[in-house]
C-alpha positions in Angstrom: 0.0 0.0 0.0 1.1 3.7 -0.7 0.9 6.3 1.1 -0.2 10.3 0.2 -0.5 13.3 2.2 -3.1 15.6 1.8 -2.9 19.4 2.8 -4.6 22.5 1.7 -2.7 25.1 0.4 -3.0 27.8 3.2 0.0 30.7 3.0 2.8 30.8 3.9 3.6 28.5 0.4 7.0 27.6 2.4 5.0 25.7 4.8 3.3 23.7 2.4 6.4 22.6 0.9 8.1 21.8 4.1 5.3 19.4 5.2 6.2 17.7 1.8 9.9 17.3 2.3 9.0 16.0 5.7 6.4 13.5 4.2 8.7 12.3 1.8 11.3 11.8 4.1 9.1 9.4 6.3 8.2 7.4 3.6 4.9 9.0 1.8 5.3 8.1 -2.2 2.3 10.9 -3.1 1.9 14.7 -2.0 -2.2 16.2 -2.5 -3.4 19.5 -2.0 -7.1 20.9 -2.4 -7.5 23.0 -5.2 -10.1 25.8 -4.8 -8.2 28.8 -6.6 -11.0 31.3 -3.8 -10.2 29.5 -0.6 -6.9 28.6 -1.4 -3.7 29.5 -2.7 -2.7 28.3 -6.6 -1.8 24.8 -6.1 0.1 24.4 -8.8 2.5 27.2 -8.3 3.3 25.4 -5.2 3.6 22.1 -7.0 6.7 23.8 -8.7 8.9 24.3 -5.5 7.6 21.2 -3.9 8.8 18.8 -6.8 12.2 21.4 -7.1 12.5 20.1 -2.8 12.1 16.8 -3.5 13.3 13.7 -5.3 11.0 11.4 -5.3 7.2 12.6 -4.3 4.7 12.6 -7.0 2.3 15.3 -6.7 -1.1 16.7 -7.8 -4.3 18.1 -6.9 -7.4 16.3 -5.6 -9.2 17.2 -6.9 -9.6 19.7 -9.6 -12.0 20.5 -12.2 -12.8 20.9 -16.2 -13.8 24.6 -15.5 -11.8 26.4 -13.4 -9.1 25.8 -16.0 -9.8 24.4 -19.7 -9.1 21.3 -20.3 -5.6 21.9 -22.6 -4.5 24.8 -19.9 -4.5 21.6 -17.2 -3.0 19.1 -19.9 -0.2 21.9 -20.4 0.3 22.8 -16.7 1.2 19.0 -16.1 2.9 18.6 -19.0 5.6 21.4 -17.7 5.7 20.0 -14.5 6.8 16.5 -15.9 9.0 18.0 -18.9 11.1 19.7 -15.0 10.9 16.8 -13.1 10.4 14.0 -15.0 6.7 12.6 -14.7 6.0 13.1 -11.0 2.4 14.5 -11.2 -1.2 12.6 -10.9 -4.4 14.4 -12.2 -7.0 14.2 -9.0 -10.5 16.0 -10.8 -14.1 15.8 -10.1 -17.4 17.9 -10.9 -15.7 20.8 -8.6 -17.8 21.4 -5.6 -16.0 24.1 -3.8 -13.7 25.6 -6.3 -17.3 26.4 -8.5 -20.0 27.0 -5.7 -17.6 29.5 -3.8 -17.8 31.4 -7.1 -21.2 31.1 -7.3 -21.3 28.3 -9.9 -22.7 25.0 -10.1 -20.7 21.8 -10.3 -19.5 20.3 -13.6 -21.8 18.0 -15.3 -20.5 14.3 -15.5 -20.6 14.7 -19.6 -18.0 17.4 -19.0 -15.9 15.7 -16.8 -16.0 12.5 -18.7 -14.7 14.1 -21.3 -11.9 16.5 -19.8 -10.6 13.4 -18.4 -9.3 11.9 -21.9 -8.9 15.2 -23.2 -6.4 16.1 -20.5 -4.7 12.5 -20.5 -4.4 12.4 -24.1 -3.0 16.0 -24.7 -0.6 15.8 -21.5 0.8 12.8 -23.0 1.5 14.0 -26.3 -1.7 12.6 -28.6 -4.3 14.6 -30.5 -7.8 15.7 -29.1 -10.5 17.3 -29.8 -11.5 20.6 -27.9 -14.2 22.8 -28.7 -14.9 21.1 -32.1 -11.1 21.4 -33.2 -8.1 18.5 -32.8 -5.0 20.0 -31.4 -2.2 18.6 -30.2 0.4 20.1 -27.7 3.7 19.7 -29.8 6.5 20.1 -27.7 5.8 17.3 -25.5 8.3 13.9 -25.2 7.0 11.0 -23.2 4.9 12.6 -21.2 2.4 10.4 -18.4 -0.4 11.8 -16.5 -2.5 9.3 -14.8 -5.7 10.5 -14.4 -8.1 9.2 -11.4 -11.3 10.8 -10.7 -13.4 11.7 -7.6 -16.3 9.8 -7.2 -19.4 8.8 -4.7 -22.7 8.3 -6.7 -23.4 5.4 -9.1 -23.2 7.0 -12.3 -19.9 8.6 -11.2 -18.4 5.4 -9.8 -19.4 3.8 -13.0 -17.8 6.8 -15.6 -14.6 6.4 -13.0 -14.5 2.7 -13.7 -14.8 3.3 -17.7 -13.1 5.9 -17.9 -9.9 6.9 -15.1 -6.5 5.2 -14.2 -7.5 5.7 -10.3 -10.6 6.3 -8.0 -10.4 8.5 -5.4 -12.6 7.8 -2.6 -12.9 10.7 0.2 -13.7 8.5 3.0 -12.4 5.6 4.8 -15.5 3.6 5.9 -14.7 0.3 5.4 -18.2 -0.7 4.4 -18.8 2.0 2.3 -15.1 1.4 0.4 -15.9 -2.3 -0.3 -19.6 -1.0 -1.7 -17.9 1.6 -4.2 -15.2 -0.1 -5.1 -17.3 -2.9 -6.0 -19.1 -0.8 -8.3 -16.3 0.7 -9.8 -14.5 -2.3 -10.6 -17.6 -3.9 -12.0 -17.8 -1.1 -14.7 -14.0 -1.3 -15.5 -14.9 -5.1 -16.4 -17.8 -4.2 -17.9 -16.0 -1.9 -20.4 -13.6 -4.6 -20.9 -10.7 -3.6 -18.7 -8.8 -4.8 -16.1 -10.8 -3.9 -13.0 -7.0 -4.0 -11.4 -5.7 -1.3 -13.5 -7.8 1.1 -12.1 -5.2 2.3 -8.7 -8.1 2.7 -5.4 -6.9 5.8 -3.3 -9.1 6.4 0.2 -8.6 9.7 1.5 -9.8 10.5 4.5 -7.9 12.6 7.8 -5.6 10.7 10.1 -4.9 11.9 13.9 -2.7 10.3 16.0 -3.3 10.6 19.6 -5.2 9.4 22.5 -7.1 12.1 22.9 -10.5 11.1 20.8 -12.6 14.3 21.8 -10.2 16.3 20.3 -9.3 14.2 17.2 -13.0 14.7 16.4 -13.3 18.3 17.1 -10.1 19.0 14.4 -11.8 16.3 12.0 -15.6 17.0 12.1 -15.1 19.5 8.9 -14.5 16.5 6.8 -17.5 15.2 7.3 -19.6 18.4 6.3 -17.4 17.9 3.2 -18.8 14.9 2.2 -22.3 15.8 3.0 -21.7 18.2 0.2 -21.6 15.5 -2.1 -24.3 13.5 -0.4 -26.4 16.4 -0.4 -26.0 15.9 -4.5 -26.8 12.8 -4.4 -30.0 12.7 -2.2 -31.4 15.7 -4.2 -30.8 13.4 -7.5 -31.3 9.9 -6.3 -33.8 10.3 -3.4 -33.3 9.0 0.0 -34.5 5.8 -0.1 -33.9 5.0 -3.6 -31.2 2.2 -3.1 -28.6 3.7 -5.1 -26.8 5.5 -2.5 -25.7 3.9 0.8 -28.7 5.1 4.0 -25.1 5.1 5.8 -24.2 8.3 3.7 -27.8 9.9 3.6 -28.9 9.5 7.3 -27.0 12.4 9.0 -27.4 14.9 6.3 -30.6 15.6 7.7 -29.4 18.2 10.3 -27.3 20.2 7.5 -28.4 23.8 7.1 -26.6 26.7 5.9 -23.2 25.2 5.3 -20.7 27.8 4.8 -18.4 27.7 2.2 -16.3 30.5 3.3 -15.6 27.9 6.6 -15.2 25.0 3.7 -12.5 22.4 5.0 -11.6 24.8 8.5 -10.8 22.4 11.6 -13.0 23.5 14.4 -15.3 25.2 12.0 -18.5 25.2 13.8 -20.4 24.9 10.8 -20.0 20.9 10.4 -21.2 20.7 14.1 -24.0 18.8 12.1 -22.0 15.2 12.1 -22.4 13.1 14.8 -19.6 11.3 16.1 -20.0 8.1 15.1 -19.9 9.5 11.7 -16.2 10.9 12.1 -15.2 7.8 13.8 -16.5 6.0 10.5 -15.1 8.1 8.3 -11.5 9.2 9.6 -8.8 7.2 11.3 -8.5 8.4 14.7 -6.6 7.2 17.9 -3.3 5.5 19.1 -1.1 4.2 16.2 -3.0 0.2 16.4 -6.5 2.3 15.5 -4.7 3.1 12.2 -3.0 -0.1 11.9 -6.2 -2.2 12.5 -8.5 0.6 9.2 -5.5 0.1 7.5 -5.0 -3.2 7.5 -9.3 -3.9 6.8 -8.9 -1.2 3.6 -6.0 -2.8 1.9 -8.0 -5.9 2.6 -10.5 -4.5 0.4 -8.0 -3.5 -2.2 -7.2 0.1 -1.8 -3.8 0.7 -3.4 -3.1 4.0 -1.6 -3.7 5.7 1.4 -3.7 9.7 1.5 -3.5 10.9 5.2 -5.9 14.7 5.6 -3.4 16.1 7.5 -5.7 19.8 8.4 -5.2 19.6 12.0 -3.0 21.0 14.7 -0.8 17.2 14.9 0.5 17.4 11.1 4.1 16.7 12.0 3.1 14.2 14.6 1.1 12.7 12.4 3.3 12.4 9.4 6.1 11.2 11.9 4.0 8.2 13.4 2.6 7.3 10.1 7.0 7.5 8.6 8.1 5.5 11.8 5.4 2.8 12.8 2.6 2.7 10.0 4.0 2.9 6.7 6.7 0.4 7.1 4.3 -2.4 8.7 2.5 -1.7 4.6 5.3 -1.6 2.6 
């Protein structure tokens, strides 16, 4: 099993790169940041210094959009990146919930996004595509790779993920709800005729280590007011009880009114005070080191390739230290 770490890109920039270099250091293979150009600062500027600090840690957003850059801006951005440090970037996107709501714009549609993702693959790797009716090619690229792997919760976007990416990102790291979606992914890579095992399974969820459980939740309760974005989404599409999305996602939803985007992804935001508990417990990996030994152990039991520690809490170093000395070794 791999292992990423996940930060958003708050200022100062420097600080951002140092978590990096310490990640790497401990034994982390990926390095993620959010990518919401309002909330955040540009993600790939960053992704610049942090590759220039490093030697080995691929790098890349998760997740960003077809909108809030065009599809052969992205392809090209990459593209640079690798042509500097010699293919060390993944392409995280998705429908863009924060990056277009904060601006006062709806999600993506999955037609657009299903088609971004080839477009940006193809053109970041040197092929022809078509955008906006004409076929272009980027011409100064040499064996370029961008893996692509795509956001997902819902059943039409598990299924386009399992057609259609190199990797599925999952932003939670129930156990139950993991084996359900990866399932479903897998089953549509076989049913477009690929190898359901060449699509790479990344759970993302936050990670504190420590004892203190009260606390852990307090720093990690945001995350799950992030997903009920997405579940939101869903239940306005699907229904609540239509059997296509999980009652384990829908049920504590119900208490969500007036999330606040401006507090989007904020430890100790008291705008998520909305999610129970037992939901965070569910959803994060919280406790002494064994806590994250025993999810680990039952997620790469259900075949998740990588795991990419949410590290926006006060206990980042800790954190990335435990996981470099005691966790990531026992997965190697």
């Amino acid at each position: 099993m791999d292992f990423g770490l996940v930060l958003q890109a708050d200022p100062p920039a420097s600080a951002v790169v140092s978590l990096m270099r310490r990640a790497e250091r401990n034994g982390f293979r990926y390095g993620w940041t959010f990518d919401s150009a309002v909330l955040w600062q540009e993600p790939f500027v960053i992704y610049s210094r942090i590759l220039d600090h490093t030697e080995r840690l691929i790098v890349g957003p998760m997740v960003t959009n077809p909108s809030t850059r065009t599809p052969e801006v992205t392809a090209s951005t990459f593209a640079t990146l690798n042509e500097m440090y010699g293919n060390r970037t993944v392409c995280g996107i998705g429908r863009g919930d924060s990056a277009m709501r904060v601006a006062g714009r709806a999600p993506n549609t999955l037609a657009r996004l299903g088609e971004a993702i080839g477009v940006i693959r193809d053109l970041a790797e040197g092929r022809e595509a078509e955008v906006g009716g004409h076929r272009i090619r980027i011409p100064w690229i040499r064996n370029g790779k961008l893996p692509v792997w795509m956001g997902a919760y819902g059943p039409k976007a598990l299924a386009m993920a399992g057609r259609l990416a190199d990797g599925f990102i999952l932003q939670l790291a129930d156990p139950f709800l993991t084996e359900w979606m990866v399932k479903a992914v897998r089953q549509a890579a076989a049913d477009a005729g690929r190898d359901p095992a060449e699509v790479t399974i990344c759970v993302a969820a936050p990670a504190y280590v420590g004892d203190d459980l009260d606390h852990a939740r307090a720093q990690c309760r945001w995350f799950g007011g992030m997903v009920g974005n997405h579940v939101a989404d869903l239940v306005a599409r699907y229904g609540e009880r239509s059997g296509l999305v999980p009652e384990e996602l829908t049920e504590y939803i119900k208490a969500r009114e007036g999330y606040d985007y401006a507090q989007h992804g904020r430890a100790g935001s008291p705008h998520a005070d909305f999610v129970p508990d037992a939901v965070i417990d569910r959803f994060c990996l919280l406790g002494p080191v064994a806590a994250h030994r025993e999810r680990l152990e039952q997620l790469r039991a259900l075949g998740v390739d990588q795991f990419a520690v949410y590290a926006m809490h006060d206990a980042k170093e800790a954190t990335i230290d435990a996981y470099g000395a005691e966790l990531i070794p026992a997965f190697a």
